[in-house]
Every structure is written in C-alpha cells, then in structure tokens.
C-alpha positions, -999 to +999 in steps of 0.1 A: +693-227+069+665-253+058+658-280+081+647-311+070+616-320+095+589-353+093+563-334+078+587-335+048+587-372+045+560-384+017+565-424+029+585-439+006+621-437+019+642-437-008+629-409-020+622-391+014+665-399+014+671-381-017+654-353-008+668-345+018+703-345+002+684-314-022+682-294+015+717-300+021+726-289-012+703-258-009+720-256+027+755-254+013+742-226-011+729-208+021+766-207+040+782-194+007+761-164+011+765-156+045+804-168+039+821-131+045+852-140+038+847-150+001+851-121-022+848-143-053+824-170-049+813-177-088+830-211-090+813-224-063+780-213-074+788-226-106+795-258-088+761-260-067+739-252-098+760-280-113+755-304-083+720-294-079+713-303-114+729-330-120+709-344-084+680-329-093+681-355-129+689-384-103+663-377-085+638-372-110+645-406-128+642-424-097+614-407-088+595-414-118+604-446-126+590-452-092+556-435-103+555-454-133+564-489-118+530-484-096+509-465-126+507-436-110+480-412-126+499-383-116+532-391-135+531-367-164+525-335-147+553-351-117+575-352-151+565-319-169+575-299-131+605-317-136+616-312-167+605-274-156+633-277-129+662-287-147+651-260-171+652-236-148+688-243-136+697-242-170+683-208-178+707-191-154+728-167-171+765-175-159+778-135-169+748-122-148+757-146-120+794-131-123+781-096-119+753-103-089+768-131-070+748-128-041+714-120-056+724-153-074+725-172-047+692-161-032+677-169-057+689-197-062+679-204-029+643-191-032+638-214-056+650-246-042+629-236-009+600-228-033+601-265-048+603-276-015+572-259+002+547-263-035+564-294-048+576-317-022+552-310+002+523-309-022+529-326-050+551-353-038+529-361-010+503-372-035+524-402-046+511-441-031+539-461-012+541-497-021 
C-alpha cells in the first residue's frame, strides 16, 4: 500500500489533490494483486491502466496549463516526462498482460511508485505556487 504523506504535497493544492487520487489508483492496483480470490483479473487491469491513463492526461493538462499560466521555465521537460508517461501505459502489451497477470501488475505498480518517488517528489516540487 502507498500512503500519501505531507512531504508529498508540492504547495499548490489542486494539484497536491490530484495526486493523490494517482496513489489511490496505484493502491487499487496493489489489492488486485494481493486479491487471492481472483483467478482472472485481466479486465480489471485493463481497467486500471485505462483509469490511470486517462487521469494521468487530466492531470497532466492541468498541471501544465498551470506551469504555463505562471511561465514556468521548467515546462517542457514537465511536458516531455509526461508525454513519456502516457507512452508508457500505452506500450503495454495487452496478450503479455493476459499471460503474466501478476508480474503485470507489479509492474505496473513499480512504475507508478517510481513516478512518485523521481517525479513528484522531485520534479514537481520544483514548480512556484501563486
């Protein structure tokens, strides 16, 4: 389970709101794998990668429209790791996530914790409030 904690927050709350519905997603995406019970659990992967992309583009425009609205000098490489993101949960393979549902999911969730711990925490933190 990831837990969202202050050091997370960059400032601005909208955003520091949005993020944290990306933990809860990653969060659901944790309690599939350790679900047991669930022989099959392709169509709710499916769904997560779904919901986390489609967030993840949400997010993202908010985000930089933000950036842009105070000239922020970071804004291109903020869009480029982006546009890197969305990429990425596009490149998943859906056959291979059929065969290796599991493995899927962890790395599905290495990722998202990955973003959190270079991007948010790094990246993100760089950006002014106004």
């Amino acid at each position: 389970m990831i837990k969202w904690k202050d050091e997370y927050k960059i400032g601005i709350a909208e955003i520091d709101e949005q993020h944290k519905k990306i933990f809860d997603i990653a969060n659901e995406a944790y309690e599939l794998l350790k679900d047991e019970f669930s022989y099959d659990k392709y169509d709710r992967i499916i769904e997560l990668l779904e919901e986390l992309k489609n967030y993840a583009k949400f997010h993202f425009s908010y985000e930089e429209d933000y950036m842009l609205s105070i000239k922020y000098k970071g804004y291109f490489s903020q869009k480029v790791a982006h546009d890197n993101f969305v990429e990425k949960i596009n490149s998943y393979d859906l056959n291979d996530i059929d065969e290796n549902q599991d493995q899927y999911i962890l790395e599905i969730l290495d990722f998202v914790v990955d973003w959190i711990s270079k991007h948010i925490l790094v990246s993100d933190k760089q950006i002014p409030a106004q």
